[in-house]
FITI-504714 format. One line per 3 residues: their letters; for each residue x, y, z of C-alpha. Coordinates in Angstrom, 3 decimals. Layout:
<recs>
A = X:Y:Z | ...
</recs>
This chain:
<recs>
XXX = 70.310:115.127:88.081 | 69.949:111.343:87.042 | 67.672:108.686:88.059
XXX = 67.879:105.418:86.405 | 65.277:102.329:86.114 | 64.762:100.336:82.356
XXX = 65.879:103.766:80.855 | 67.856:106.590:81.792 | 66.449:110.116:83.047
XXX = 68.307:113.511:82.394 | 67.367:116.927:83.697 | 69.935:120.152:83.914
XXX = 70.233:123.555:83.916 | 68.679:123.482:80.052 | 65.281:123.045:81.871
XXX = 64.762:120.223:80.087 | 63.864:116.678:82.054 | 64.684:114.067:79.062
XXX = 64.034:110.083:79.465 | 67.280:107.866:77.906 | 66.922:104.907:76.235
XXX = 70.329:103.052:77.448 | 70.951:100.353:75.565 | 70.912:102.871:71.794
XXX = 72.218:105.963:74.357 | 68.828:107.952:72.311 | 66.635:110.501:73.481
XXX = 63.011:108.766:73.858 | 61.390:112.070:75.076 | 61.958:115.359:76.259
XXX = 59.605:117.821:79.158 | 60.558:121.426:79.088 | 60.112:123.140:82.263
XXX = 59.817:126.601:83.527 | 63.210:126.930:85.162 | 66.171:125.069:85.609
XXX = 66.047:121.495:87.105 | 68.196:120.701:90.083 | 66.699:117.307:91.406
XXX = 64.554:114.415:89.765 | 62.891:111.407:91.563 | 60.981:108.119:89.883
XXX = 57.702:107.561:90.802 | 58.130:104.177:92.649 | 55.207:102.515:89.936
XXX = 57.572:104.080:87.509 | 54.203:105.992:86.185 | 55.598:109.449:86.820
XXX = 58.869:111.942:87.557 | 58.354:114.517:90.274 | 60.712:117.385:89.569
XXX = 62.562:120.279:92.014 | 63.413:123.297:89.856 | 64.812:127.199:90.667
XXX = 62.206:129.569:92.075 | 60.888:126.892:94.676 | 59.146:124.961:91.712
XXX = 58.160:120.954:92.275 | 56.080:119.651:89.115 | 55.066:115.596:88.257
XXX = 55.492:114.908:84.975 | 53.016:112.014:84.303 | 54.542:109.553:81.750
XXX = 51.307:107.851:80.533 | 49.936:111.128:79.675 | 52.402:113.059:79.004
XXX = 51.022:116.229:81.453 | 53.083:118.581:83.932 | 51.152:119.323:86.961
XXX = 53.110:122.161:88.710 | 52.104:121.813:92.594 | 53.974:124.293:94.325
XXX = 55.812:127.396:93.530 | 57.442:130.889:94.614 | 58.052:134.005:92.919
XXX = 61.140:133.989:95.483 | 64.135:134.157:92.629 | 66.548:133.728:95.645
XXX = 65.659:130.192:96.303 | 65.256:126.982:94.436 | 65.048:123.395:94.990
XXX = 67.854:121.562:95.459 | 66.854:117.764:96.388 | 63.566:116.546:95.992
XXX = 62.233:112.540:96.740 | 59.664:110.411:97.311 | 58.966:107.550:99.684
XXX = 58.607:104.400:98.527 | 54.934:104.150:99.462 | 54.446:106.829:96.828
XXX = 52.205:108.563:99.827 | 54.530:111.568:100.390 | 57.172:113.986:98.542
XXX = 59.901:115.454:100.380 | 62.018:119.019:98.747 | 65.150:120.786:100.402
XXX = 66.226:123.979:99.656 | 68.954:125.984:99.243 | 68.426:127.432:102.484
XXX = 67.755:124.701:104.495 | 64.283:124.154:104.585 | 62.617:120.886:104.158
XXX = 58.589:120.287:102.823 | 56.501:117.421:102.704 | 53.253:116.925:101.060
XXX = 51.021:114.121:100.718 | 50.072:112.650:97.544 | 46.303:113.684:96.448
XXX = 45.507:110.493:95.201 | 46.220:108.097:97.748 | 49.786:106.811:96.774
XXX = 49.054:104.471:93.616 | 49.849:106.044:90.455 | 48.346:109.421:91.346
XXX = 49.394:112.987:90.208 | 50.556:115.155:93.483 | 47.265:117.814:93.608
XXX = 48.443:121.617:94.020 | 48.095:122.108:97.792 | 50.511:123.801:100.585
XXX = 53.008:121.417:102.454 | 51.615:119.234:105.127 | 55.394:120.235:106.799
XXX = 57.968:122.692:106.443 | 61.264:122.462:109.009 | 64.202:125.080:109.104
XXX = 66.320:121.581:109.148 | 69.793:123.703:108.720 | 71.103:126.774:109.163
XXX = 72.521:127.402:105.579 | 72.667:125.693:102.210 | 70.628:122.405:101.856
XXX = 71.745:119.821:99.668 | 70.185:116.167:99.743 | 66.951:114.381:101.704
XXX = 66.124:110.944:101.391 | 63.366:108.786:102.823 | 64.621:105.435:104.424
XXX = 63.158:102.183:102.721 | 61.030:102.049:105.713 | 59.514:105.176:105.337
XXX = 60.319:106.493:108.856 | 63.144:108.453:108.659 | 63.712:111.259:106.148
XXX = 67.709:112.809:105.942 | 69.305:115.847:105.225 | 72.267:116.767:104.284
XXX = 73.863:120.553:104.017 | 76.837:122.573:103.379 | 77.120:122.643:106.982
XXX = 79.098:119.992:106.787 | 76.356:117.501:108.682 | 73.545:115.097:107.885
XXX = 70.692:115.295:109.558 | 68.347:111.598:110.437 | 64.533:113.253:111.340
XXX = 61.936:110.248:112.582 | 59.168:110.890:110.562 | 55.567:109.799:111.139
XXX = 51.756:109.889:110.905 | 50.184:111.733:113.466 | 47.572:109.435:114.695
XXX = 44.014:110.392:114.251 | 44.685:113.823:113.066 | 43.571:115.298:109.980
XXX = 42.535:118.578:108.718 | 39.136:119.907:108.568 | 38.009:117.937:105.621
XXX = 39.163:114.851:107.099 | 41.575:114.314:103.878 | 45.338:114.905:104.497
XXX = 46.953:113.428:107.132 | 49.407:115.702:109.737 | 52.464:114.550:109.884
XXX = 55.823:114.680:112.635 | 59.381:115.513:112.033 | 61.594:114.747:114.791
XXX = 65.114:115.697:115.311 | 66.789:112.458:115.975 | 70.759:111.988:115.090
XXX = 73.075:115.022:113.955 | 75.889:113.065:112.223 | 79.315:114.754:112.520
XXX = 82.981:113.971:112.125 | 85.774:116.332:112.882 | 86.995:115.829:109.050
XXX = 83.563:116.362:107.253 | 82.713:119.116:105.468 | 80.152:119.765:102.726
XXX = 77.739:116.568:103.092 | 76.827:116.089:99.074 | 74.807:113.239:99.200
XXX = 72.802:110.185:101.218 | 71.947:106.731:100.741 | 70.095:103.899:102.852
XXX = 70.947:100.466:102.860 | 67.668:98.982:101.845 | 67.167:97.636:105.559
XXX = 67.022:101.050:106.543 | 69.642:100.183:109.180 | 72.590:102.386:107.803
XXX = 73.413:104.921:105.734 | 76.552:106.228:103.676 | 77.221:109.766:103.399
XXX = 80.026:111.510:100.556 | 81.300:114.742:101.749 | 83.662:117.528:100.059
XXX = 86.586:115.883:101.766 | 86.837:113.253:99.319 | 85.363:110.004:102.079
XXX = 82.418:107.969:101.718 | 81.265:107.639:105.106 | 78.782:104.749:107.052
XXX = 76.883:105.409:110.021 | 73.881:103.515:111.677 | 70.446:104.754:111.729
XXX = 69.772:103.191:115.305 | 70.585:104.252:118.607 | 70.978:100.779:120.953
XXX = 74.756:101.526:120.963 | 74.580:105.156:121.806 | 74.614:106.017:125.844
XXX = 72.917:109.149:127.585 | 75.607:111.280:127.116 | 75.861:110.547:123.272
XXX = 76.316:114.021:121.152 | 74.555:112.717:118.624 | 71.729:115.027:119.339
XXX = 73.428:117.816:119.603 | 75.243:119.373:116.602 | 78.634:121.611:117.049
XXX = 78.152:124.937:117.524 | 77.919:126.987:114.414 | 81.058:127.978:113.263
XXX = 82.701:125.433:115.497 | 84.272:122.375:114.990 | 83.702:119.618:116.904
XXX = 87.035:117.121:117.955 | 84.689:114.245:118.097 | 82.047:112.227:115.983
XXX = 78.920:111.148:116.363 | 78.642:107.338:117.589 | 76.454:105.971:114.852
XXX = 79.562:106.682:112.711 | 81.136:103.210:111.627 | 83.481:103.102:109.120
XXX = 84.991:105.134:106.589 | 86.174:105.059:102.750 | 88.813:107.199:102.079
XXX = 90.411:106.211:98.223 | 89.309:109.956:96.579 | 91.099:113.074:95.756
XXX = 88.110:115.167:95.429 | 84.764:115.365:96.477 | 82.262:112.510:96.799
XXX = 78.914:114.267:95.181 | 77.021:111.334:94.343 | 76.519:107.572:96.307
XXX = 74.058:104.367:95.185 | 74.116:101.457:97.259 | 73.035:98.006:95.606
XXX = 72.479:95.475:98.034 | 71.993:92.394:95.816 | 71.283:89.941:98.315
XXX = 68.172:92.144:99.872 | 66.833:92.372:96.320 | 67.347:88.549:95.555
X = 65.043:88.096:98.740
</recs>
């Protein structure tokens, strides 16, 4: 896994998470972990790396002081964390695994440079049948995706619950709703996700070697869309969802890895 800002950041099956200097290509420093790292996401302050390891282990490595704080775990050995991010209002972590299932937690600390306190998942969604392999929160913070080996992404609106909170009155509940299945007769594995930064549309690589875009609306779709529905398992469906837009098809093997720059968004 690689995330990149003003230096590079590493992590592998070595269980080591290591920060890059890019312009000498050096090693700056290094965080060994308990178990091998599948996923690594930048704190948006750029004050910390939150971390999805094997055995259903999500750590923050806090780069001012140099501390791990492991908050959540699993003696499961079967399952492990395959995509882990956080939104850019720093208020919430999302982790798939490798069997589909999606948790969110809030951030302890409010959302501004704060470590992620040990505490159970405000969420956790059976979001696909099988393998997991990517989320992402939109820009906008109110739509998460997934993406799985079986060979869809998922869009979920995600929310605040209004005026609900637990008994101490400190973490917020949350909603995950089931809003888009996108398909396509040719898809298979979905390997990764990425937003545009208006949170409007999103490109998805798949197995079969295509970068695909879709919308993340629904003012085009009408009430007998099928976007809600996925195929059947072990089907395959002859038609594709109608947020689907274009497609990119220059690659002999699989697309595993997208990032979108949208320059003129970022000049604004």
């Amino acid at each position: 896994a690689v995330v990149s800002t003003q230096s590079g950041h590493y992590a592998g099956e070595d269980s080591l998470v290591c920060i890059w200097d890019l312009r000498t290509a050096t090693c700056q420093r290094k965080l060994k972990v308990s178990a091998p790292v599948n996923s690594v996401a930048l704190h948006p302050d750029q004050s910390a790396l939150i971390i999805g390891q094997e055995r259903l282990t999500c750590s923050v490595w806090d780069l001012r002081t140099d501390r791990e704080v492991i908050f959540h775990d699993s003696s499961r050995k079967d399952s492990n964390i395959q995509s882990i991010a956080i939104a850019r209002s720093a208020k919430y972590i999302a982790a798939l695994d490798n069997k589909g299932v999606l948790r969110v937690w809030q951030n302890g600390r409010g959302g501004s440079g704060g470590i992620f306190d040990k505490q159970p998942p405000l969420l956790t969604e059976q979001c696909h049948p099988n393998r997991g392999i990517k989320t992402v929160f939109s820009p906008d913070g109110e739509q998460i995706v997934t993406t799985s080996a079986d060979k869809t992404a998922v869009l979920w609106g995600f929310s605040e619950v209004p005026n609900n909170r637990d008994e101490g009155g400190e973490r917020a509940a949350v909603s995950l709703v089931k809003e888009h299945v996108l398909h396509h007769p040719e898809q298979k594995w979905v390997w990764d996700a990425c937003f545009t930064t208006d949170s409007k549309f999103l490109f998805t690589g798949s197995s079969d070697g295509t970068v695909r875009l879709w919308s993340t609306r629904s003012t085009e779709e009408t009430p007998s869309s099928p976007s809600r529905s996925p195929p059947s398992p072990g089907a395959t469906s002859k038609t594709h969802s109608p947020l689907f837009k274009k497609e990119y098809a220059a690659h002999q093997k699989a697309v595993v890895s997208i990032c979108f720059w949208d320059a003129e968004s970022f000049k604004n």
